[in-house]
C-alpha positions in Angstrom: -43.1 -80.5 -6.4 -41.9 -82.3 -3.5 -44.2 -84.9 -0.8 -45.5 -82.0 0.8 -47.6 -80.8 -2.6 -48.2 -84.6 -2.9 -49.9 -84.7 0.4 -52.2 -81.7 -0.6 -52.8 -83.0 -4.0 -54.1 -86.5 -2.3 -56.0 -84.8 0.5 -58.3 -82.7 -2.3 -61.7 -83.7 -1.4 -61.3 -84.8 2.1 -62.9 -81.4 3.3 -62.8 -77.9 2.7 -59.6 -75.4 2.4 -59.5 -72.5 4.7 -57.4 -68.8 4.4 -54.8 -69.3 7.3 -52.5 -65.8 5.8 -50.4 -64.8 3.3 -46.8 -65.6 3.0 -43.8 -63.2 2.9 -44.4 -62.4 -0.8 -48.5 -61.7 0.1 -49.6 -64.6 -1.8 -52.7 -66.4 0.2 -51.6 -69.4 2.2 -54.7 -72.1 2.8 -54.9 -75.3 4.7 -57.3 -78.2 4.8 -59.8 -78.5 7.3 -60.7 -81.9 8.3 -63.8 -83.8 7.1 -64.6 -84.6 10.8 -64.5 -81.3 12.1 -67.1 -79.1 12.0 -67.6 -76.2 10.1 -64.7 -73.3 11.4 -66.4 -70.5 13.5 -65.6 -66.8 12.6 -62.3 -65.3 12.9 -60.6 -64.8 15.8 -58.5 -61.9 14.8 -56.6 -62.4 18.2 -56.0 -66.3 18.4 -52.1 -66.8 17.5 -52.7 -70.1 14.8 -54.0 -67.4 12.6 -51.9 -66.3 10.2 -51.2 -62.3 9.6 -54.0 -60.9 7.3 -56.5 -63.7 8.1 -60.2 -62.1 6.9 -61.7 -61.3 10.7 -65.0 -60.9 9.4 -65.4 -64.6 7.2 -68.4 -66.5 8.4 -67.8 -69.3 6.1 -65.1 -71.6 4.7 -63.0 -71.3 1.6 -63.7 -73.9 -0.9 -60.8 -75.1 -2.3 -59.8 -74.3 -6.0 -60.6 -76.5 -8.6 -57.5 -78.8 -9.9 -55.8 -78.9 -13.5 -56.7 -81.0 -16.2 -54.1 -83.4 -14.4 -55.9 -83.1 -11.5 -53.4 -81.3 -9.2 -54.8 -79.6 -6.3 -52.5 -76.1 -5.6 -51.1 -76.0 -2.8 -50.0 -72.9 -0.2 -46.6 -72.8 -1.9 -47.5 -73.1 -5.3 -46.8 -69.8 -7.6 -48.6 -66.7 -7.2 -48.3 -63.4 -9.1 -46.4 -60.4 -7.6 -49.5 -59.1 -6.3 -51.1 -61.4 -3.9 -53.7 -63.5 -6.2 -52.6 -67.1 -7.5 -53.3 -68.3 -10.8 -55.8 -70.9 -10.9 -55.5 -73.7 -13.1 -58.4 -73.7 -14.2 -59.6 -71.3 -16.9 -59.4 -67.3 -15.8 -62.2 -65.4 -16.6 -61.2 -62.1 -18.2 -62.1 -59.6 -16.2 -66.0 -58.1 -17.9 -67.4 -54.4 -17.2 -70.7 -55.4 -18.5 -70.8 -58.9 -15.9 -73.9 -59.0 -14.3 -72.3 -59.9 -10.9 -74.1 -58.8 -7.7 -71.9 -58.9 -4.6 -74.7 -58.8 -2.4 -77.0 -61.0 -4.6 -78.1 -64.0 -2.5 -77.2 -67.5 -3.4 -73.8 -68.5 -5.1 -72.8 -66.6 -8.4 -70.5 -67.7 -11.0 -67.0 -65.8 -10.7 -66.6 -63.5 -13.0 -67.0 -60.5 -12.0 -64.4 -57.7 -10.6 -63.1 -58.9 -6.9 -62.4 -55.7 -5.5 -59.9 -57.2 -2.6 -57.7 -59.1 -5.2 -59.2 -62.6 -4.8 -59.0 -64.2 -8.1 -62.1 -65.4 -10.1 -62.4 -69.3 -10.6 -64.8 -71.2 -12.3 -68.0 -72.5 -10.2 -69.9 -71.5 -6.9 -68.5 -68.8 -4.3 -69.6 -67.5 -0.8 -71.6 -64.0 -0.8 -69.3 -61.5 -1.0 -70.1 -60.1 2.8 -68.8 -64.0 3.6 -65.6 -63.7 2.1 -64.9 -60.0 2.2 -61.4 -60.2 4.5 -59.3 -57.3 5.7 -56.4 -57.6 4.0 -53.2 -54.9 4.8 -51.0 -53.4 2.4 -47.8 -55.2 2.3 -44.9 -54.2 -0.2 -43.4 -57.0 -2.0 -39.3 -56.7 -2.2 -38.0 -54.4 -4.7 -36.8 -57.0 -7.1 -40.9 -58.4 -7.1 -41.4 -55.1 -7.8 -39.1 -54.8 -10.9 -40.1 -58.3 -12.2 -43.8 -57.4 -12.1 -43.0 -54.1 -14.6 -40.9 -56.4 -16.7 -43.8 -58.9 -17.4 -46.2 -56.0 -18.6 -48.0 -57.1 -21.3 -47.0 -55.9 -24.8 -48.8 -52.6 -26.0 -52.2 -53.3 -27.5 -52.7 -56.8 -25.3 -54.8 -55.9 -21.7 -53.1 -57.5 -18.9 -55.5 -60.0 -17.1 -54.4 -58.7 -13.8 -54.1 -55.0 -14.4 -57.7 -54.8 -12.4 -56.6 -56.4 -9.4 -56.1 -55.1 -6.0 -52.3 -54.5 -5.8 -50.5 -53.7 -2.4 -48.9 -49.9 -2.5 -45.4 -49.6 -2.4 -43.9 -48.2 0.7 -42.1 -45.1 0.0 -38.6 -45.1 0.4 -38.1 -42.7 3.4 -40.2 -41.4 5.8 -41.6 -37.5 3.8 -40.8 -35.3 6.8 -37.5 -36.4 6.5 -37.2 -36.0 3.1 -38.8 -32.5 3.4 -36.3 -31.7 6.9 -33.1 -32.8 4.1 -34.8 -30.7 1.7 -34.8 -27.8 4.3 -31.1 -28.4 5.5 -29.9 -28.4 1.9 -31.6 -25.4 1.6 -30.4 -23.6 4.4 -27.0 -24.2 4.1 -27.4 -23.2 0.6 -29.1 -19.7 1.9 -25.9 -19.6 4.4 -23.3 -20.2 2.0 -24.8 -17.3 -0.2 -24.6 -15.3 3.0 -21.5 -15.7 3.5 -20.1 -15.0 0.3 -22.4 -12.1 0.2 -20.8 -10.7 3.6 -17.1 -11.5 2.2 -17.7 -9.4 -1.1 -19.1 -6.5 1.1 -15.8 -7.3 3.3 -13.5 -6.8 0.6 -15.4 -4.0 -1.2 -15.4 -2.5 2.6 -11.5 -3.1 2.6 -10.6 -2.0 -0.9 -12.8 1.3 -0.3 -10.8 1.5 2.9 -7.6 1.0 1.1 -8.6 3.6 -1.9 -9.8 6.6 1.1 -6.2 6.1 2.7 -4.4 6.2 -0.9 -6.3 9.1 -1.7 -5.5 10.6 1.8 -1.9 10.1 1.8 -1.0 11.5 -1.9 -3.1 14.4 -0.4 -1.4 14.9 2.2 1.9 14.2 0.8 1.0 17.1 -2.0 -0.1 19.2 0.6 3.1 18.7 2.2 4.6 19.4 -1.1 6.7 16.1 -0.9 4.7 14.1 -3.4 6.9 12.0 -5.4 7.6 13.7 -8.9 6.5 17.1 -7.9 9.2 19.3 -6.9 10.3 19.0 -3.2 10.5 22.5 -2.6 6.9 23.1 -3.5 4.4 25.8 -1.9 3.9 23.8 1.3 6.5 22.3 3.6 5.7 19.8 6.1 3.7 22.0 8.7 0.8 22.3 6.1 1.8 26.0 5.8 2.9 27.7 2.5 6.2 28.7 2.0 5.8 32.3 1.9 3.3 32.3 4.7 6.2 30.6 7.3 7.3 33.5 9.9 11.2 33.5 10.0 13.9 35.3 11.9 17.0 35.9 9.9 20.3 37.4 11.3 23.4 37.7 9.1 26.4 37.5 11.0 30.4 38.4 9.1 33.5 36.4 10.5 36.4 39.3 10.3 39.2 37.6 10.2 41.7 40.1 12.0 44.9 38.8 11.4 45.3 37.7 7.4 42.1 40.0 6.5 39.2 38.7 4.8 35.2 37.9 5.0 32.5 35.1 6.4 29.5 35.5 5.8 26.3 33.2 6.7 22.6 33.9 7.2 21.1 32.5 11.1 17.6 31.5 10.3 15.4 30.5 12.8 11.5 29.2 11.1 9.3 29.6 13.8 6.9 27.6 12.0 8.2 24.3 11.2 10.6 25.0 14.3 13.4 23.8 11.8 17.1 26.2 12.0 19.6 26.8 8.9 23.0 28.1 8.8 22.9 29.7 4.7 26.9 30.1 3.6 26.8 32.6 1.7 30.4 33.0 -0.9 32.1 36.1 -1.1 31.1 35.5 -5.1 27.6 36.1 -4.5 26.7 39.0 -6.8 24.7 41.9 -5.4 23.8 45.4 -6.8 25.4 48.3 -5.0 23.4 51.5 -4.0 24.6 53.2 -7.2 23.5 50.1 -9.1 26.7 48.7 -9.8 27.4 45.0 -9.6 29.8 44.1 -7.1 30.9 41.1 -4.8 29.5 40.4 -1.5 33.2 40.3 -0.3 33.5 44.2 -1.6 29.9 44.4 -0.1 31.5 43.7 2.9 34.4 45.4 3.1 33.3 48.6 1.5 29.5 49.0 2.5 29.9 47.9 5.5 27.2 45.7 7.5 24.0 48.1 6.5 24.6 48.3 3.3 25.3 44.6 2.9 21.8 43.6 4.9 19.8 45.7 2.1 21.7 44.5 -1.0 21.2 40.8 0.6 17.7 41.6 0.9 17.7 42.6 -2.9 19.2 39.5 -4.4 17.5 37.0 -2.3 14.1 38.8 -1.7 14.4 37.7 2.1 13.7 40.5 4.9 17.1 40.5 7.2 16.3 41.2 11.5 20.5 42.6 11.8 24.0 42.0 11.3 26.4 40.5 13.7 30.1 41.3 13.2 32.1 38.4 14.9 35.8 39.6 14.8 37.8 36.1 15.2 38.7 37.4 19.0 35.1 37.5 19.8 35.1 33.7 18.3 37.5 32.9 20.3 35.9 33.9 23.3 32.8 33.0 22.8 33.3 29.6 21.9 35.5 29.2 25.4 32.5 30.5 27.2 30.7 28.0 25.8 32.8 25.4 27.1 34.5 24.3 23.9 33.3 22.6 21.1 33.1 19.4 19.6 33.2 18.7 15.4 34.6 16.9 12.8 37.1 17.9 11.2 38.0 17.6 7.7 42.1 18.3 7.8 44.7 19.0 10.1 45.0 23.2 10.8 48.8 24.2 11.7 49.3 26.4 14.6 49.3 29.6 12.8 51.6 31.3 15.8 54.0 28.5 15.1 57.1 29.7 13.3 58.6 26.3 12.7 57.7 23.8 9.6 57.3 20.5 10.8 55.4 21.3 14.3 52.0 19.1 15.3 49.4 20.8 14.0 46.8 23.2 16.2 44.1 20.9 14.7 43.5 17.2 13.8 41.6 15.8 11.4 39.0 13.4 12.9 35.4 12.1 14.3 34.6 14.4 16.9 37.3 16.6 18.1 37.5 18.7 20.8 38.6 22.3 20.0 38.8 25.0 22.1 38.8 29.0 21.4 42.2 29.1 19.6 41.6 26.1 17.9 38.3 26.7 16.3 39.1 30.2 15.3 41.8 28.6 13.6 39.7 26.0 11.6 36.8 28.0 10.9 39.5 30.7 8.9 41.8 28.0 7.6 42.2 27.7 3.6 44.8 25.1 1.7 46.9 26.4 -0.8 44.5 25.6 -4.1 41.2 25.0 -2.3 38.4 27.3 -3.0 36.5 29.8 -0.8 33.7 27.9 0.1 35.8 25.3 1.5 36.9 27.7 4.5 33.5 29.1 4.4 32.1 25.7 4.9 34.7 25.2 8.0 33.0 28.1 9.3 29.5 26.7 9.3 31.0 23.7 11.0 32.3 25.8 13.5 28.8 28.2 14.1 26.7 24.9 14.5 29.3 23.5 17.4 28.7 26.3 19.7 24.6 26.7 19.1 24.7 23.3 20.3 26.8 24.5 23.6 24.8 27.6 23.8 22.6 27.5 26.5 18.6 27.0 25.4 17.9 29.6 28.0 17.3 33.2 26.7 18.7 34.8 29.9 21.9 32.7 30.2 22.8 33.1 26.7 21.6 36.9 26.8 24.4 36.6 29.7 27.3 35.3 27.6 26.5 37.8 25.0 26.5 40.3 27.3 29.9 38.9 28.6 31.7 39.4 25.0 31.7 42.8 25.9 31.7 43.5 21.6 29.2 46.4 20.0 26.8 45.3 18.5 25.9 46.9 15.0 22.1 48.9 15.7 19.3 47.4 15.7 20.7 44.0 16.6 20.6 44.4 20.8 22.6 41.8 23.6 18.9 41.1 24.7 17.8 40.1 21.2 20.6 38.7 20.1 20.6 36.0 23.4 16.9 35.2 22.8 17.8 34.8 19.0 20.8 32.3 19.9 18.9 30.5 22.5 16.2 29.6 20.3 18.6 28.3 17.6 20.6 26.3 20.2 17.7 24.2 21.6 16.9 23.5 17.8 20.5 22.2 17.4 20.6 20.3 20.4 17.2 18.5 19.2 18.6 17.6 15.8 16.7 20.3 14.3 19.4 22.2 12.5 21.7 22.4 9.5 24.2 23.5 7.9 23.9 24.5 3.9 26.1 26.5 1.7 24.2 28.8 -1.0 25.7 27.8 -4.4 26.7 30.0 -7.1 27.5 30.4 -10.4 31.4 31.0 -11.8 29.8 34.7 -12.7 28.4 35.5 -9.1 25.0 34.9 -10.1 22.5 32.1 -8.9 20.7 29.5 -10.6 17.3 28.5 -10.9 18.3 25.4 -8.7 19.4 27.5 -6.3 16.2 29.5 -6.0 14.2 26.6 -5.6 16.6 24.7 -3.0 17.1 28.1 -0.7 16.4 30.7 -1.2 12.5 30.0 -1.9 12.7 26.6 0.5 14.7 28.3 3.1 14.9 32.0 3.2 11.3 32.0 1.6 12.5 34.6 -1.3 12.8 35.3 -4.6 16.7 35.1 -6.2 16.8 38.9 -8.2 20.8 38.4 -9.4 22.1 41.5 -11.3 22.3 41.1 -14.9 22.3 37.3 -14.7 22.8 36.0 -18.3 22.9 38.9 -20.1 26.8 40.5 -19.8 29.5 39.2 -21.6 31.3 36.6 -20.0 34.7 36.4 -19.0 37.1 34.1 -18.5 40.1 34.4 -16.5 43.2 32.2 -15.9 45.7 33.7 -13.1 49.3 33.4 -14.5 51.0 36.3 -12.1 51.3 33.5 -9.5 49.7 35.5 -7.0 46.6 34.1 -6.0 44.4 36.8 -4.5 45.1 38.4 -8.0 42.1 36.4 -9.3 39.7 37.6 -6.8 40.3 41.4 -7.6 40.0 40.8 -11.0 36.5 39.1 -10.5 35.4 42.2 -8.4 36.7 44.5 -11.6 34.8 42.6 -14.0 32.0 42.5 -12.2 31.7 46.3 -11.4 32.4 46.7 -15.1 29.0 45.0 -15.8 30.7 41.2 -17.0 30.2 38.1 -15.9 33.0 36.0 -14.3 34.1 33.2 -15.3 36.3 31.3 -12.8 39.2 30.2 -15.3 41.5 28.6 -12.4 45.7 29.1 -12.3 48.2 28.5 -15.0 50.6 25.8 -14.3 53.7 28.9 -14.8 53.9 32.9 -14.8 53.7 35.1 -17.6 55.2 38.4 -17.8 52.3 40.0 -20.2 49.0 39.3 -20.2 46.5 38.7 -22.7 42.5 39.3 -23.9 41.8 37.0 -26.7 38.3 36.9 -28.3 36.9 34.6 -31.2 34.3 36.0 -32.6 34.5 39.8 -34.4 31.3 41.0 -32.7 33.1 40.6 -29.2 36.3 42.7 -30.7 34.7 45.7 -28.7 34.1 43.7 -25.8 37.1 42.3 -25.7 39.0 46.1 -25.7 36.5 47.0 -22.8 37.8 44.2 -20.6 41.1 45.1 -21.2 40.2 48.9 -20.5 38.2 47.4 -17.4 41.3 45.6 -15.8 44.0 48.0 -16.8 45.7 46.1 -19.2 47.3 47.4 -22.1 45.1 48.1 -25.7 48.2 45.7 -27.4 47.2 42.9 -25.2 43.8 42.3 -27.5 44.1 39.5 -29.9 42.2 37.4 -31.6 42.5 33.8 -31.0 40.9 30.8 -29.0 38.6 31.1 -25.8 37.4 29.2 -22.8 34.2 27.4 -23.5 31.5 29.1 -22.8 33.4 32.5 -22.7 33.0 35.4 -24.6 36.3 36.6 -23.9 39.3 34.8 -22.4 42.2 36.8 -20.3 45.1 35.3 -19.1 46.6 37.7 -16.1 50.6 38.4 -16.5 53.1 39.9 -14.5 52.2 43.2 -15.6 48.8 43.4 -14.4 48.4 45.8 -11.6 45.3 45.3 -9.3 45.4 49.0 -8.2 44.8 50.0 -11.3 41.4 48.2 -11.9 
């Protein structure tokens, strides 16, 4: 050891040894007390040369411990277990259940018995036990004591001398309550995480029910509406929520009579009160309709030979709609009315010559362009103007073009455009009045100066007849009707080709056929003229046929041959130089 241990070694003997603490490991620290000085009083637990842990209630002193076989006193700093005691050098008596050791036995005992503070036993005389008995505090050893102590267990089946020792409790690591308060914090952030993630999947269940009501709302709706995509767009409902047929409408048909060259307009003023929506319907002069003798004839002949009464009914027939009166606009009253207005402004889809002009080469009455101002000449002149090769309904659609221009002039007021009625000075056909014939045109002029109007022409098959399109796109969309066209698909049809190289030839032979019960089929101009004419069929079974259209147009039996026809024609006639309309 070093001079210090020497010192202690040399001193054994020279008096007794007294418990001054325990050092920083709680091993028991002793010092020597002088052979001069008197016996040491009791403890003064308060006196600072005590050392921490000093026994307050020992009355007597410590003897010191017996030295080794080489006669080596221990000292203070000489080893000690983990646990406080020291190992003596002498022999250690195991520790003995059945020891007959009395603590509180008088007189000195030998010891071997269980010290229940952690003193170790030694060999020879101790102090009574209420002598020695010290306080001693719990003190926890470092951590690596700690470990070293449960790595020098004994082996299994060998008792470990010390195991019945006092032994200082380990500290705990942390204080409990804070463990328990971490415990709690873990725990409620846990509880507050599952809350929110509770409260984000009823969010998005919230939001996708949300999203699945508004879904289901809008195809609703839209079906309702009847503009669900893939469903027909003219369904039962329109827009306003209300069924097709259930809509109120006011229809007027009004005929342009064009004065000077002769010839028909006809379009249908409609006015739906209930989705507060106006239509100008074109309809062709090849419209089919069924006469009051049942015979099939052309709206044109309607026109012309029926006059406006008979028309109304026979258009009331074919397109199932119900027709308030007629409106005969003779191209004067055009003119007129359309420079009461204050002119019009449309655009125009060709330049219109000055039909007073007796020179070639003049500028023309009308330009073509965005926007053009026309006034009462003007527009009667482009709403009647046809190119050489166009067909009908491109006038007719000039027409439209021109009706639409002065709604939007009209005035929106039914008294003032009562007034310019009124100032036309024209008879009106009964029971069409000026009154109700201003409040009708007022209405339709505040719907065109909204954007509420259009203009759409009624299409038609070659034959006259209308298609199930057609039904669907007007006549049940607009007019609200049924389309009842006479004999459609079940006449023979006819095919003509206009070779006489006069071009209204192919309109009366379309009225002829058609009275006759045939259907027409538009067979356009031959390039040349032809002085005879001809009614060629392919098939036997239409040999018959074939003799009647010849019969039916006034052409001569010889004419009939067999041959090659149109597509999709039963019969095929080519008109020559001697076919005579008059006849027909």
């Amino acid at each position: 050891m070093n001079d210090r241990y020497d010192a202690g070694d040399a001193a054994y003997g020279a008096g007794p040894y007294e418990l001054v603490g325990y050092d920083e490991y709680g091993r028991p620290m002793y010092r020597q007390i002088p052979a001069q000085q008197a016996p040491q009083a009791a403890y003064d637990p308060y006196a600072q040369q005590q050392g921490y842990g000093h026994d307050p209630h020992a009355t007597g002193q410590q003897p010191p411990a017996p030295a080794d076989d080489a006669g080596h006193q221990p000292s203070a700093y000489d080893s000690y277990d983990s646990y406080g005691s020291y190992e003596s050098y002498g022999s250690q008596a195991p520790y003995n259940p059945h020891d007959p050791y009395d603590p509180y036995a008088p007189g000195p005992q030998a010891a071997t018995g269980y010290d229940p503070y952690g003193q170790a036993a030694s060999s020879g005389q101790q102090p009574r036990a209420a002598e020695q008995t010290a306080y001693i505090p719990q003190q926890a050893g470092p951590a690596e004591d700690t470990r070293s102590a449960r790595e020098d267990e004994p082996a299994p089946g060998e008792r470990d001398p010390d195991a019945d020792r006092f032994t200082f409790p380990e500290d705990p690591d942390g204080d409990p309550e804070d463990v328990i308060d971490w415990l709690k914090f873990t725990e409620n952030r846990t509880e507050r995480r599952e809350e929110a993630r509770r409260r984000a999947r009823g969010r998005i269940i919230a939001l996708l029910v949300v999203l699945a009501l508004v879904l289901t709302g809008g195809a609703g709706y839209l079906w309702y509406a009847g503009d669900l995509p893939g469903l027909s767009s003219s369904g039962d409902r329109t827009g306003s929520g209300t069924p097709v047929a259930a809509q109120k409408r006011d229809v007027i048909v009004v005929h342009l009579h064009n004065t000077g060259k002769g010839g028909t307009s006809t379009a249908l003023l409609v006015d739906n009160t209930t989705t507060k929506q106006g239509t100008t319907v074109l309809l062709p002069n090849a419209l089919a309709v069924t006469g009051d003798d049942g015979s099939t004839t052309t709206l044109a002949k309607s026109v012309d030979g029926d006059g406006a009464s008979g028309t109304r009914d026979q258009l009331d027939t074919v397109l199932g709609t119900s027709i308030q009166g007629s409106w005969r606009l003779d191209t004067p009253y055009l003119q007129n009315l359309v420079e009461l207005v204050g002119n019009i402004e449309i655009d125009t889809d060709t330049d219109v010559p000055d039909p007073d002009a007796g020179k070639k080469g003049t500028a023309p009455l009308v330009h073509r362009g965005h926007q053009q101002t026309l006034g009462g000449k003007a527009a009667v002149a482009y709403a009647t103007y046809r190119a050489a090769g166009e067909s009908q309904n491109a006038q007719l659609e000039r027409f439209g073009q021109v009706m639409q221009g002065v709604l939007r002039k009209m005035s929106s007021d039914p008294s003032a455009a009562t007034t310019t009625v009124r100032t036309l000075a024209q008879i009106l056909d009964p029971p069409l009045t000026d009154k109700d014939l201003g409040a009708f045109l007022a209405r339709l002029a505040d719907l065109a100066k909204s954007g509420a109007y259009r203009t759409t022409l009624l299409p038609v098959r070659t034959d006259g007849t209308l298609s199930a399109r057609t039904s669907d796109s007007v006549v049940k969309d607009i007019l609200g009707g049924t389309a009842k066209s006479p004999g459609a698909g079940s006449a023979v049809r006819v095919s003509v080709q206009n070779a006489t190289g006069v071009k209204d030839d192919t309109d009366k032979a379309r009225v002829a056929l058609l009275n006759g019960g045939f259907t027409f089929l538009e067979g356009g101009s031959a390039s040349g003229t032809q002085v005879t004419s001809k009614v060629v069929y392919a098939d036997a079974a239409h040999r018959a046929d074939a003799t009647e259209v010849a019969k039916t147009l006034g052409l001569p039996a010889g004419s009939v041959t067999r041959g090659t026809v149109s597509s999709g024609a039963d019969v095929s006639v080519v008109l020559g130089g001697d076919y005579r309309p008059s006849a027909s």
